[in-house]
DRENDO-1510 file (C-alpha; in Angstrom, 1 decimal, always signed):
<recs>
REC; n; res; u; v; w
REC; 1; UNK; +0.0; +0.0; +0.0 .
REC; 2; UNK; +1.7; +3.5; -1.1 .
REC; 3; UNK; +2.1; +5.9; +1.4 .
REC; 4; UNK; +1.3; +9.8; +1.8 .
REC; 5; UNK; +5.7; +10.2; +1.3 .
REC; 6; UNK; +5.8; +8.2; -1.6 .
REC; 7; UNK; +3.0; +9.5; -3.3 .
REC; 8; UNK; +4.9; +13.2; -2.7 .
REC; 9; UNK; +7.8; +12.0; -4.3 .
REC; 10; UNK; +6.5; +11.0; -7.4 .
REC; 11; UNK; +4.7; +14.0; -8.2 .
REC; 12; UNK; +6.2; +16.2; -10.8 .
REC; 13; UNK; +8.2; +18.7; -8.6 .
REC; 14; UNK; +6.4; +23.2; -9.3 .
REC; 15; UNK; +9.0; +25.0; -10.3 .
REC; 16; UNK; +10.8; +27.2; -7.3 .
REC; 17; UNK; +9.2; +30.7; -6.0 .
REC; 18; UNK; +12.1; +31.5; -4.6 .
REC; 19; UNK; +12.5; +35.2; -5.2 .
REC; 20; UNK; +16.2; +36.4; -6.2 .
REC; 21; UNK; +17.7; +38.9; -4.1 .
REC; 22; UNK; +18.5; +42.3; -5.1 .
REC; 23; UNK; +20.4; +45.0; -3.8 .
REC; 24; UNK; +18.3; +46.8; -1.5 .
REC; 25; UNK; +19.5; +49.6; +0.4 .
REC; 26; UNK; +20.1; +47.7; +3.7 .
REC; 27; UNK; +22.0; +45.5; +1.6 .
REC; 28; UNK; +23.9; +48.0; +0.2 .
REC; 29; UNK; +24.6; +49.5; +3.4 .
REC; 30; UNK; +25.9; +46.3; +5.1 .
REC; 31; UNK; +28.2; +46.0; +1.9 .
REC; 32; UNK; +29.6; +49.3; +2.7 .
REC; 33; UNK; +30.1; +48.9; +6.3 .
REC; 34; UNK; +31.9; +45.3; +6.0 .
REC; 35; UNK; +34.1; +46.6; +3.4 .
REC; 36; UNK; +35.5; +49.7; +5.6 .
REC; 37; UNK; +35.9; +47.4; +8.3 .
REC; 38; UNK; +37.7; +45.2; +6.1 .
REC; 39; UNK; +40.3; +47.8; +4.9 .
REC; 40; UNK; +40.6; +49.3; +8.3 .
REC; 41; UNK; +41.9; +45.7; +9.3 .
REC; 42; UNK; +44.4; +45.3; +6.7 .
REC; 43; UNK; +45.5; +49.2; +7.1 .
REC; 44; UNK; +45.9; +48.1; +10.8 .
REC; 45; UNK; +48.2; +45.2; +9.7 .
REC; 46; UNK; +50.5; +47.3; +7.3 .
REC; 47; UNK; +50.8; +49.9; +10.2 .
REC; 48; UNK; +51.7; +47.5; +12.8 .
REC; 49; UNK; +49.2; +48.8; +15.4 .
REC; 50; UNK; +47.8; +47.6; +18.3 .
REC; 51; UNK; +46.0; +44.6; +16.1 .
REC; 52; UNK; +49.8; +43.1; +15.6 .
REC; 53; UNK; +50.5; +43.0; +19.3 .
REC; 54; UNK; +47.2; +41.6; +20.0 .
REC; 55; UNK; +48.4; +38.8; +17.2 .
REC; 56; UNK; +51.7; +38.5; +19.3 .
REC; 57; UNK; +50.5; +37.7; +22.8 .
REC; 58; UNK; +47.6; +35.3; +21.6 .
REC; 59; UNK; +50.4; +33.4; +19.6 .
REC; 60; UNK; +52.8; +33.1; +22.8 .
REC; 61; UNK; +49.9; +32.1; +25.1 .
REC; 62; UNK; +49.9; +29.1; +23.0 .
REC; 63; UNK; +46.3; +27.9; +23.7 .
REC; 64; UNK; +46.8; +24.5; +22.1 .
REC; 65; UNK; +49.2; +24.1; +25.0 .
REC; 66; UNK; +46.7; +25.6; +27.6 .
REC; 67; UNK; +44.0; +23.1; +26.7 .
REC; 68; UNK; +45.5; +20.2; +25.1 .
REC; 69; UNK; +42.5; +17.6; +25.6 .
REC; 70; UNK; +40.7; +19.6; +22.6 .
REC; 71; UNK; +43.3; +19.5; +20.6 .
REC; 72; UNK; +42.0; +16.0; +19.0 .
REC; 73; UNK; +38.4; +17.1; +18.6 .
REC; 74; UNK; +39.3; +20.4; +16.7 .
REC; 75; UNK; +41.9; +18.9; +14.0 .
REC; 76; UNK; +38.8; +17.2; +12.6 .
REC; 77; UNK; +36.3; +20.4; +13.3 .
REC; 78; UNK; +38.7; +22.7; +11.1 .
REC; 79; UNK; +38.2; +20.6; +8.0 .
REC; 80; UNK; +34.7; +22.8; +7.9 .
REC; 81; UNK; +36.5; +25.2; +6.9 .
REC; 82; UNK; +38.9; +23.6; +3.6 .
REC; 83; UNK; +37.6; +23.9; +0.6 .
REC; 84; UNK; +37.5; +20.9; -1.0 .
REC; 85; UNK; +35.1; +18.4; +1.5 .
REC; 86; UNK; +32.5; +21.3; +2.4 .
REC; 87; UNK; +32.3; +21.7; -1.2 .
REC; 88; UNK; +31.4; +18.7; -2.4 .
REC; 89; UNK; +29.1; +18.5; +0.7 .
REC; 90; UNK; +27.4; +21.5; -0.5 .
REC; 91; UNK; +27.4; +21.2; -3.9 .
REC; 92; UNK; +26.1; +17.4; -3.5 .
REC; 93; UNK; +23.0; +18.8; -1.3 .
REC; 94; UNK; +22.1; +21.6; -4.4 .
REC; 95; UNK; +22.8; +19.4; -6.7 .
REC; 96; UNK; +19.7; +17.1; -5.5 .
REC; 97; UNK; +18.3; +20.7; -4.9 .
REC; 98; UNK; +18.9; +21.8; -8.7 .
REC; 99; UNK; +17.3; +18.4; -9.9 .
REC; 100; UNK; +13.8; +18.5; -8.2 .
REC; 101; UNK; +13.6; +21.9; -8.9 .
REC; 102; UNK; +14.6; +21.8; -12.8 .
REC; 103; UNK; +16.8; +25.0; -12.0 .
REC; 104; UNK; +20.7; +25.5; -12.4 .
REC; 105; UNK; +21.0; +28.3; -10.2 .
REC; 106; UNK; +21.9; +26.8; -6.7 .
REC; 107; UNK; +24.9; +25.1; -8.4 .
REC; 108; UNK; +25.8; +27.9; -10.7 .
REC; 109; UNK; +25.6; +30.6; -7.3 .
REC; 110; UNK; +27.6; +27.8; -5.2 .
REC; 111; UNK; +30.6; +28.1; -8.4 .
REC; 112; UNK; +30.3; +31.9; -8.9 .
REC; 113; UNK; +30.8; +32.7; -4.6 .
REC; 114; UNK; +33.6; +30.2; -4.8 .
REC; 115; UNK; +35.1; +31.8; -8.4 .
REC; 116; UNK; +34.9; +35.0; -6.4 .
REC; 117; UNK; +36.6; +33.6; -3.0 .
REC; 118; UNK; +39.5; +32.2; -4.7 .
REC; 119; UNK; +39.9; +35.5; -7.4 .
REC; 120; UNK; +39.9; +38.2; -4.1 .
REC; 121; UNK; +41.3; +36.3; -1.3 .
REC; 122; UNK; +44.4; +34.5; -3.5 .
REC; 123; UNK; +44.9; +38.1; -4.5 .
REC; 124; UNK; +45.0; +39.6; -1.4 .
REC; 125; UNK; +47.1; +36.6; -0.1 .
REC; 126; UNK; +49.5; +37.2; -2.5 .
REC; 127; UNK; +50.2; +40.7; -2.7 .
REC; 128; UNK; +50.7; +41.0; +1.5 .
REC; 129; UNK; +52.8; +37.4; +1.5 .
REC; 130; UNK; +52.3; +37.7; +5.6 .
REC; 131; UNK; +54.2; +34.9; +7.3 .
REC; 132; UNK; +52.1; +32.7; +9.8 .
REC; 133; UNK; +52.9; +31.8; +13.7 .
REC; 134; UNK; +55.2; +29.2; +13.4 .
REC; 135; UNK; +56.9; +30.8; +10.7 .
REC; 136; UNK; +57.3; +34.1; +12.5 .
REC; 137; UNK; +61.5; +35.2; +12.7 .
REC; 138; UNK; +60.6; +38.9; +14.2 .
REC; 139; UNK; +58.8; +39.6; +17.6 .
REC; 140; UNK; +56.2; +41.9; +17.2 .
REC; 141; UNK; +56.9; +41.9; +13.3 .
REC; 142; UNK; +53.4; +42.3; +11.2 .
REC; 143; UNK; +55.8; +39.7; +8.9 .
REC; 144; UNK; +54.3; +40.8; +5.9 .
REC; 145; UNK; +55.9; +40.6; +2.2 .
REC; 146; UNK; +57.8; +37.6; +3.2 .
REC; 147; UNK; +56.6; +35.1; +0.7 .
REC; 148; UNK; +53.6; +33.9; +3.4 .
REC; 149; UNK; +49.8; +33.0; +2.1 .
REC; 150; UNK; +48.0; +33.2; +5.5 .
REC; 151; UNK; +46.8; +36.8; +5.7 .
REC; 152; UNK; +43.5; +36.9; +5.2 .
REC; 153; UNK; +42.4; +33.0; +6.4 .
REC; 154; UNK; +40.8; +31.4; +3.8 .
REC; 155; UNK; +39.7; +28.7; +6.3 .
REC; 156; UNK; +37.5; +31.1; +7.8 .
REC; 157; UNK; +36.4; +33.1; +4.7 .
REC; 158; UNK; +35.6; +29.7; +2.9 .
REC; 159; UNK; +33.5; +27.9; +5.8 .
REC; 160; UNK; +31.3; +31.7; +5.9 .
REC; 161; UNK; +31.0; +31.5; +1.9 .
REC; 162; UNK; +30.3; +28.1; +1.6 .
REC; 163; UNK; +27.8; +27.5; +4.3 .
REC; 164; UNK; +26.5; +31.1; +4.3 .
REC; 165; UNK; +25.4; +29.8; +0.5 .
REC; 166; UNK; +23.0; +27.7; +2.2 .
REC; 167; UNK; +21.0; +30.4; +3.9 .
REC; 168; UNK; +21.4; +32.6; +0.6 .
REC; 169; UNK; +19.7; +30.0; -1.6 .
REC; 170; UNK; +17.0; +29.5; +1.7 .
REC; 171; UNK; +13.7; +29.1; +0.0 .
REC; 172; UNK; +11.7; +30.5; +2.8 .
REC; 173; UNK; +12.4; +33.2; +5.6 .
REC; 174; UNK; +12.5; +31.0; +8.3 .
REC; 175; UNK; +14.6; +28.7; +7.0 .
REC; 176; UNK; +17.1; +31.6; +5.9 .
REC; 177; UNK; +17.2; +32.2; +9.9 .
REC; 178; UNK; +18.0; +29.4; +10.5 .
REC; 179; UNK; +20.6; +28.6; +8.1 .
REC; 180; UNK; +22.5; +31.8; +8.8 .
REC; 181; UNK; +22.5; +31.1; +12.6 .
REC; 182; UNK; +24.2; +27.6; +11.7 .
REC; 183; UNK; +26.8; +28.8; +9.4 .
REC; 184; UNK; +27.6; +32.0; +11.4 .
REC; 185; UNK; +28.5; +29.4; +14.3 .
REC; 186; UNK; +30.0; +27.2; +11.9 .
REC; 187; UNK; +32.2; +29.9; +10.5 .
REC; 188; UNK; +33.1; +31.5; +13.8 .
REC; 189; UNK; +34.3; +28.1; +15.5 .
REC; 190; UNK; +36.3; +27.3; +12.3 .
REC; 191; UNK; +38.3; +30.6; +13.2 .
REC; 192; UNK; +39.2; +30.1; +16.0 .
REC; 193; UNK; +40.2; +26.9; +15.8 .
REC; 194; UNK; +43.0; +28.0; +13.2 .
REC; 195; UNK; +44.2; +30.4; +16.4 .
REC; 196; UNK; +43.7; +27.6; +18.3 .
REC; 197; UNK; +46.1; +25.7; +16.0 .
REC; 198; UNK; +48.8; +28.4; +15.9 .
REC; 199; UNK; +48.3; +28.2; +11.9 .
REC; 200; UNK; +46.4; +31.8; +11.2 .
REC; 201; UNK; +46.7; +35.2; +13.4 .
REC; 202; UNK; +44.1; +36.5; +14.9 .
REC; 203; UNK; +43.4; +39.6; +12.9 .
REC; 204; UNK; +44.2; +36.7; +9.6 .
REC; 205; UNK; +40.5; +35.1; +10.6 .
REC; 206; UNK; +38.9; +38.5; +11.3 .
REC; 207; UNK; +39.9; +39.3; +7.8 .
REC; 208; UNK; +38.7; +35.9; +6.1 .
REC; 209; UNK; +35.2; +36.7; +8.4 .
REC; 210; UNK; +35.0; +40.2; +6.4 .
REC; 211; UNK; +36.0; +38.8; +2.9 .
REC; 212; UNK; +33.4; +35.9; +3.2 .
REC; 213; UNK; +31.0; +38.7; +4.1 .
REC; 214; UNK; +31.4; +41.1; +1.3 .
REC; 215; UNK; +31.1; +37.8; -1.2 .
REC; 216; UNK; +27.6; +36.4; +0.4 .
REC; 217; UNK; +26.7; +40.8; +0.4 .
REC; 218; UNK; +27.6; +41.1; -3.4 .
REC; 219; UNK; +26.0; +38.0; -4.6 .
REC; 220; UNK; +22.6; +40.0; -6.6 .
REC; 221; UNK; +25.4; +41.9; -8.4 .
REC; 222; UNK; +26.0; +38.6; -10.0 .
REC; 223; UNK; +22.7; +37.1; -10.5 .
REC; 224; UNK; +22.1; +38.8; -14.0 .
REC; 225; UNK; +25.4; +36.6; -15.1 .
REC; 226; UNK; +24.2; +33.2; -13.4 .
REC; 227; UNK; +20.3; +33.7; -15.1 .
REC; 228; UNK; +21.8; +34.4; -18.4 .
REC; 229; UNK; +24.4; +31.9; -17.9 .
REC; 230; UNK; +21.5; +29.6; -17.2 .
REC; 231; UNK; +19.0; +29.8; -20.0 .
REC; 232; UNK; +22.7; +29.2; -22.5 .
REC; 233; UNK; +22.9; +25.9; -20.4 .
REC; 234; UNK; +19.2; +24.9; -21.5 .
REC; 235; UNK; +19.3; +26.1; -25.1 .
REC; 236; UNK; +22.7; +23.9; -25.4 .
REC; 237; UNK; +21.0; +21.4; -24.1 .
REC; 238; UNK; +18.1; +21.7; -26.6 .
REC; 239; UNK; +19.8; +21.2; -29.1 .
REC; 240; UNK; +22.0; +18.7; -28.5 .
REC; 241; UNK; +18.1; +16.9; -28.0 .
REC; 242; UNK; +16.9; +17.7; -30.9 .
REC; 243; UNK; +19.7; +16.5; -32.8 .
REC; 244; UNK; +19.7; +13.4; -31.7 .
REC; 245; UNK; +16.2; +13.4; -32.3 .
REC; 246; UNK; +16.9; +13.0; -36.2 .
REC; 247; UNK; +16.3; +9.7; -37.4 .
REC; 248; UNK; +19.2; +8.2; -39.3 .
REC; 249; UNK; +19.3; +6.9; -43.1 .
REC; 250; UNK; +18.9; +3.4; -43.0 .
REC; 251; UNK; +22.0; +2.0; -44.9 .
REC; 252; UNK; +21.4; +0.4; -48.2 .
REC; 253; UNK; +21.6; -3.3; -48.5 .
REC; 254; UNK; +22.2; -5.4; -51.4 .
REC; 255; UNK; +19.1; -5.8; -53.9 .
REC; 256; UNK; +17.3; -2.8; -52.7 .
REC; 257; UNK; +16.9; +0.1; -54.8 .
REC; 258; UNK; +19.3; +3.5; -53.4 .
REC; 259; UNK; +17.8; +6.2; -52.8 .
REC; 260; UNK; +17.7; +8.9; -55.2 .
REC; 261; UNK; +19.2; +11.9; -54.9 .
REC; 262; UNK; +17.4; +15.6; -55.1 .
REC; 263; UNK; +17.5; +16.8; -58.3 .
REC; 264; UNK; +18.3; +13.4; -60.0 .
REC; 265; UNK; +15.6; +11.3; -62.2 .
REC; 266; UNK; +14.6; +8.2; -60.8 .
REC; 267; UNK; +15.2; +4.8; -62.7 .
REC; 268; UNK; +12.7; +4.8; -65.7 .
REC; 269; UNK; +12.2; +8.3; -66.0 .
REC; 270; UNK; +13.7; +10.0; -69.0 .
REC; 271; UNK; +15.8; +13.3; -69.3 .
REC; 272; UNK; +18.1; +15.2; -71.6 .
REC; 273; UNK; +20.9; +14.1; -70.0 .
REC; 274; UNK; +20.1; +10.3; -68.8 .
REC; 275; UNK; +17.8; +8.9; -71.7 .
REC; 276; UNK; +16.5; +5.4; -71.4 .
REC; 277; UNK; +17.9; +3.1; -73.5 .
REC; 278; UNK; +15.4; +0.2; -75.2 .
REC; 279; UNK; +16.6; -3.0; -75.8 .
REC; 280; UNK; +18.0; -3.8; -79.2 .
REC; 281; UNK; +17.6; -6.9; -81.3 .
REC; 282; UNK; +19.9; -8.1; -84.5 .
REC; 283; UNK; +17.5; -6.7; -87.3 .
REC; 284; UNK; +16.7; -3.3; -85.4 .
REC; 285; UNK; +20.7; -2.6; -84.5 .
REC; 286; UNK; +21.6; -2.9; -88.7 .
REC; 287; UNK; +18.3; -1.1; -89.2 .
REC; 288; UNK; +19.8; +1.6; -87.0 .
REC; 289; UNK; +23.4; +1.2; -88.6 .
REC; 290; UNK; +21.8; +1.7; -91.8 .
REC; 291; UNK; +19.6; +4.8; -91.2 .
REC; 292; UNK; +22.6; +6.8; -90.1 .
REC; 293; UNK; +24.2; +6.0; -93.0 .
REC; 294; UNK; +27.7; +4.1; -91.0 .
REC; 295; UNK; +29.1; +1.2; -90.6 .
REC; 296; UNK; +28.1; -0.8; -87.6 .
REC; 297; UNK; +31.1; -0.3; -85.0 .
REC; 298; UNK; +32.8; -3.4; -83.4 .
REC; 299; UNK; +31.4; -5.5; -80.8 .
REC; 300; UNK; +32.4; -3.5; -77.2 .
REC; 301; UNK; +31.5; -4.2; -73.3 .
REC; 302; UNK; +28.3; -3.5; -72.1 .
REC; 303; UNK; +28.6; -0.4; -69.5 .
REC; 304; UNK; +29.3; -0.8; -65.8 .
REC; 305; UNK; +25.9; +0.6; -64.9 .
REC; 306; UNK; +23.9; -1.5; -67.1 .
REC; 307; UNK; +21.9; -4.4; -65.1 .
REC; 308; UNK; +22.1; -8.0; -66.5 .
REC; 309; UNK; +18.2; -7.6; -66.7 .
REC; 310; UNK; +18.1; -6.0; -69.6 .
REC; 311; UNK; +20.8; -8.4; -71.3 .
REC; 312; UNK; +18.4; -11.0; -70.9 .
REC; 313; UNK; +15.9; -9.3; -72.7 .
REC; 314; UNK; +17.4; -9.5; -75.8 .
REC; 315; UNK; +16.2; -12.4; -78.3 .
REC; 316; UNK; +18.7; -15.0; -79.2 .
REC; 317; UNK; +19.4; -14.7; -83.0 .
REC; 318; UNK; +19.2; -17.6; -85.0 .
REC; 319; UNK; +22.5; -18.6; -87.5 .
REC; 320; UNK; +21.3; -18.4; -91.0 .
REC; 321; UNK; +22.9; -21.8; -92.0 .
REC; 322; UNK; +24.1; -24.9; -90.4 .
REC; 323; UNK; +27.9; -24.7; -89.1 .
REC; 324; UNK; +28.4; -28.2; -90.5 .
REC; 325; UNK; +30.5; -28.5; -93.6 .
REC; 326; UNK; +28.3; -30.1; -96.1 .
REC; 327; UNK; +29.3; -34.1; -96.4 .
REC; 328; UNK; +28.7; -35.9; -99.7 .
REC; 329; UNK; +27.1; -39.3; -98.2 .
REC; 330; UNK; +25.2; -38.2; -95.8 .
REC; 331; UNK; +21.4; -37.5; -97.0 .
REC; 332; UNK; +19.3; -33.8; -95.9 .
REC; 333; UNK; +16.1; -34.5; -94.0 .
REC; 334; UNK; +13.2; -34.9; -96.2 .
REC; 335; UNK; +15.5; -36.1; -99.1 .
REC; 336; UNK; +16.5; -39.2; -101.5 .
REC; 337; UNK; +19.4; -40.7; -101.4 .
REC; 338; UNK; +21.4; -40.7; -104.9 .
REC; 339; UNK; +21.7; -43.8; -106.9 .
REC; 340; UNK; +25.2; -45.1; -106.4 .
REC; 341; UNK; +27.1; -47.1; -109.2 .
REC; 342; UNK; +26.4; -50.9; -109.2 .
REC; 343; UNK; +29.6; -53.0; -109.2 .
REC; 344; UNK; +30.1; -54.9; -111.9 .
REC; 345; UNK; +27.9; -53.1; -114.0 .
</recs>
């Protein structure tokens, strides 16, 4: 007997009424706040202010010494924040998403945040080069333009881009709640278990908070790209259907009749430049020789393209003597015999 959940999983899905959002002015505003906060950081940083002391004396209180029975516990809670498992955690959940829904968007807005992620934080990495803790060689040193790839975290900016996603693509308000609560705890432990670690500064994973921010902030900027992107993924797809749609020419076999090509008589049909040829016996071929006033040419092969049925048309002609040499004792059909000589007579 089929059940009320069954029943709701085989019906044909609606498609999602999930409005996209824009940039409305509190939006804006937020934008604008989180991105002077998150030059204000990294001006801090260049400066070597109060934030790189702070830095300092968290790294030489060495909390993974301080509390060492969590250490176990948070090696496996940081790998919330790489990039590669949350991903294809995410990505498997709107990928199921995408599917009931008949929609790309939830995997093409899960590729453009992370396309944006790596393009602004691996540049930002790159041009400061800040060294981490346990590569420090100067106390009190901001240790930047050393070759280093820690400054912001991207740890902590990944785990708030990838499972702040989540409560971006939320199809309903309470659900969005909900969903940003989880990945704002989510993101926030991830941080500071890198400072936990000794692997990122403390002003590194206040940075990768702001930078995963700003992404999830300017996210309707991109929509226009992922809708259009979209609707080139369908019409690919269309017709890539309908040409395999197009029923193939059977292939010709031998003893059936090819097909004839547009523009091309078809057998039996006469033209100017392909007439049909009748069969032609003894008498009528030295009736034709005669009429055109030549002599009849020598005996050549019939054409390639002529079929052996129309060979066997033709009527065998009949010699007009016998081939036998004539012999004087034998007697024609029909005839008497010739008196021969009596001996003795």
């Amino acid at each position: 007997m089929r059940t009320d959940i069954f029943a709701r999983l085989d019906r044909e899905p609606e498609p999602p009424k999930i409005e996209t959002p824009r940039m409305s002015r509190h939006r804006i505003a937020l934008f604008g706040g989180t991105l002077a906060f998150y030059l204000a950081i990294v001006v801090a940083v260049l400066m070597s202010s109060w934030l790189v002391t702070l830095d300092w004396k968290v790294m030489l209180f060495r909390p993974y010494q301080q509390w060492p029975g969590i250490h176990a516990f948070l090696d496996y809670y940081v790998v919330l924040g790489q990039r590669g498992p949350t991903a294809v955690m995410v990505a498997c959940w709107l990928g199921w998403r995408s599917w009931r829904q008949h929609t790309l968007r939830p995997l093409l807005t899960l590729g453009a945040s992370l396309l944006l992620l790596n393009v602004t934080v691996g540049a930002v990495k790159i041009g400061l080069g800040r060294l981490g803790p346990h590569y420090a060689t100067q106390i009190g040193s901001a240790e930047l333009f050393a070759g280093g790839d820690i400054f912001p975290s991207g740890h902590t900016a990944n785990a708030v881009v990838t499972w702040g996603i989540l409560a971006y693509l939320a199809a309903t308000p309470r659900a969005r709640r909900y969903l940003s609560a989880m990945s704002a705890i989510v993101s926030l432990g991830v941080g500071l278990t890198t400072v936990y670690l000794g692997t990122h500064w403390l002003s590194d994973v206040v940075l990768g908070w702001a930078a995963g921010l700003l992404i999830l902030l300017g996210l309707p900027w991109v929509e226009p790209l992922i809708t259009r992107a979209e609707s080139w993924i369908f019409a690919a797809r269309e017709r890539l259907g309908a040409r395999s749609r197009l029923v193939p020419s059977p292939p010709v076999t031998a003893g059936t009749p090819r097909p004839v090509p547009a523009g091309q008589p078809a057998v039996g049909e006469a033209s100017a430049q392909n007439p049909v040829r009748e069969p032609v016996t003894a008498g009528g071929r030295q009736a034709a020789v005669a009429a055109a006033g030549g002599r009849p040419r020598a005996h050549t092969a019939p054409p390639a393209h002529q079929s052996h049925g129309a060979r066997s048309e033709r009527p065998p002609v009949t010699p007009a003597g016998s081939r036998r040499p004539p012999h004087a004792d034998r007697t024609p059909r029909g005839g008497t015999a010739p008196a021969r000589p009596v001996a003795g007579s």
